[in-house]
C-alpha positions in Angstrom: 27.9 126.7 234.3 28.2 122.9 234.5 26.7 120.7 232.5 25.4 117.6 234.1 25.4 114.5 232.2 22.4 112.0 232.2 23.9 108.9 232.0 20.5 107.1 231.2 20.6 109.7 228.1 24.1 108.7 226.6 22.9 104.8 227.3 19.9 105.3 225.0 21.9 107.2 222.6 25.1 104.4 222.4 22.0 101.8 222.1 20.8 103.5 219.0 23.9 103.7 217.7 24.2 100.1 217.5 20.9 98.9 216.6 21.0 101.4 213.5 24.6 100.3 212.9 23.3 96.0 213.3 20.4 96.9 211.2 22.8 98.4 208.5 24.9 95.7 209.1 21.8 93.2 208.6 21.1 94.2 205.0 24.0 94.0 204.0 24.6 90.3 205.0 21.8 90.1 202.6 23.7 90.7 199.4 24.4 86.7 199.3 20.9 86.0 198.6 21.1 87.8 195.6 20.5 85.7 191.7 21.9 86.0 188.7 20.0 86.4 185.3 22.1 85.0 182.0 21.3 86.5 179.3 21.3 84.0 175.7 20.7 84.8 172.1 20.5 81.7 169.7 20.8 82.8 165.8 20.5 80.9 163.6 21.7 80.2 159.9 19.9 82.3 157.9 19.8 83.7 154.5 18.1 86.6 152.5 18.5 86.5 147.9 17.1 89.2 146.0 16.1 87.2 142.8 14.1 89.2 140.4 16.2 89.9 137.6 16.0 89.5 133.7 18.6 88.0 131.4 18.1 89.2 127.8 19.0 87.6 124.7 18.7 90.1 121.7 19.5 89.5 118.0 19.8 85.7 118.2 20.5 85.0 114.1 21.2 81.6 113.6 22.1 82.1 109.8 24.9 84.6 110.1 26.6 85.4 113.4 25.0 82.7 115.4 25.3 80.2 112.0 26.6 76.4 113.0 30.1 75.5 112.3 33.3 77.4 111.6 32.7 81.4 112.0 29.7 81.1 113.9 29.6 82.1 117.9 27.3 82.1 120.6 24.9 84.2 121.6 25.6 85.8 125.0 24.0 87.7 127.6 25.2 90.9 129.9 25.8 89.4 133.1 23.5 89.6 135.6 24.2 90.0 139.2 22.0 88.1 141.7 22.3 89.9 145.5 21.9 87.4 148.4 23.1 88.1 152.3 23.6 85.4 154.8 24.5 85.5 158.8 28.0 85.2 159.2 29.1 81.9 159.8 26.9 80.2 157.2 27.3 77.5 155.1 25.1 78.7 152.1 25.2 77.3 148.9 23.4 79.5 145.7 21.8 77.0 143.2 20.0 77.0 140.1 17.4 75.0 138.8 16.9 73.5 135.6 14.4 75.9 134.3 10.6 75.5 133.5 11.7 73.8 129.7 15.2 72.1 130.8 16.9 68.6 131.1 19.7 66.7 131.8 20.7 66.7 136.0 20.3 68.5 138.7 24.0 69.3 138.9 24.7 69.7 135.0 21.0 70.7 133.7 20.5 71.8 130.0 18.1 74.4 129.6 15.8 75.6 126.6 13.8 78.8 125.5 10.6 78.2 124.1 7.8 80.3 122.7 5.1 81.0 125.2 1.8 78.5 124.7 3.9 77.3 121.4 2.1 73.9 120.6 4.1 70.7 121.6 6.7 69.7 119.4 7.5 73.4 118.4 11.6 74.0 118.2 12.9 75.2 121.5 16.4 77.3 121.4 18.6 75.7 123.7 21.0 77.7 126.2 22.6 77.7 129.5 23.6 79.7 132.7 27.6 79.6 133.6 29.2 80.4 136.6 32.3 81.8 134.8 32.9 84.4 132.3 34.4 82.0 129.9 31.5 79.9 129.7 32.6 76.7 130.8 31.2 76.2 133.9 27.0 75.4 133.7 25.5 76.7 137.0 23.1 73.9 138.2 22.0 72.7 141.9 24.0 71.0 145.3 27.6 69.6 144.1 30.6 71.3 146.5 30.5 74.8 145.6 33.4 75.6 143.5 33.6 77.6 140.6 34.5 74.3 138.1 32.5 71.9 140.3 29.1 71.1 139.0 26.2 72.5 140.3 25.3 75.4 142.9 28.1 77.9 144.2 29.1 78.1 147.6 28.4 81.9 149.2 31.1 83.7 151.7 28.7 84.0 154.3 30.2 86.9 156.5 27.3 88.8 156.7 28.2 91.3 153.3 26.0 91.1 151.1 27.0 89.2 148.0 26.4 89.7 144.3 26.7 86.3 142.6 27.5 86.8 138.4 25.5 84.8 136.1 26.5 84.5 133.1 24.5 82.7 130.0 24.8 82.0 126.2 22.5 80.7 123.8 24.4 77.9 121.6 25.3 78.6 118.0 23.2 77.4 114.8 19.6 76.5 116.0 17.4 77.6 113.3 13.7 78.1 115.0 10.4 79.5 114.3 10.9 84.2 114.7 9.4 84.9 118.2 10.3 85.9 121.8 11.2 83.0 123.9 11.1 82.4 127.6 12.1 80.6 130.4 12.4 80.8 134.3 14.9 79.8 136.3 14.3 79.4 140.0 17.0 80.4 142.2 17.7 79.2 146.0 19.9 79.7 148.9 20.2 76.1 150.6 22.0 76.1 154.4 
């Protein structure tokens, strides 16, 4: 048995063909009109200090081991460790102000204790906050950031978080009125 072929039939077929194949063809010519979205992220400097922290002075005796002249020391604190984190990249700088009772500058302050609602005039015990463990280094506000440069410290901001050591001593032979003495101390991240 023969098959006869329409010839119309294979025309329609072939013309299909190609108008599936131009319309394929068609969408993809439209690729070119496709956009692109960028994507941006600004961050900026940034930084985060925990500051609630107590130094305590205890046993402060300025007539025997705190006494004035030869023999007599300091008082000194335990250290405290102030934690502070800034974005990576940074340029932070951790300062200290001269305290509710203190003097002197910005950079080099001198600050005192005194006794809570003591009348004016009442003896204040003098002291100070030191970036180093030997003592010689006040911590103060702005300056370049060194650890013998007066004023603030400068922070490694590499997004760690970063435990700044404060050291403080109250100086030798003040003789003052028994009490608890106080002072605050306000502490700031500048970038």
């Amino acid at each position: 048995m023969k098959k006869k072929f329409n010839q119309s039939n294979i025309k329609v077929a072939i013309a299909s063909a190609i108008m599936v194949g131009s319309v394929s063809l068609g969408t993809a010519g439209n690729a070119a009109n496709e956009g692109v979205l960028n994507i941006t992220a600004l961050v900026g400097e940034a930084c985060l200090i925990d500051a609630v922290s107590t130094m305590s002075f205890t046993g402060y005796d300025a007539t025997t081991t705190h006494r004035a002249g030869e023999g007599g020391v300091d008082l000194i604190s335990t250290p405290v460790a102030i934690s502070s984190i800034c974005n990576t990249g940074t340029t932070a700088l951790f300062d200290m102000d001269n305290g509710n009772n203190g003097a002197g500058t910005e950079a080099v302050p001198t600050r005192k204790l005194a006794i809570d609602d003591a009348a004016e005039g009442t003896p204040e015990l003098t002291y100070n906050l030191y970036k180093d463990n030997g003592y010689n280094f006040v911590f103060g506000a702005g300056g370049d950031g060194g650890v013998s440069d007066p004023g603030g410290l400068l922070l490694t901001a590499d997004g760690q978080s970063n435990n700044v050591t404060i050291y403080g001593a109250i100086d030798k032979g003040q003789l003052v009125a028994a009490g608890t003495y106080i002072d605050q101390v306000t502490i700031s991240i500048t970038y």
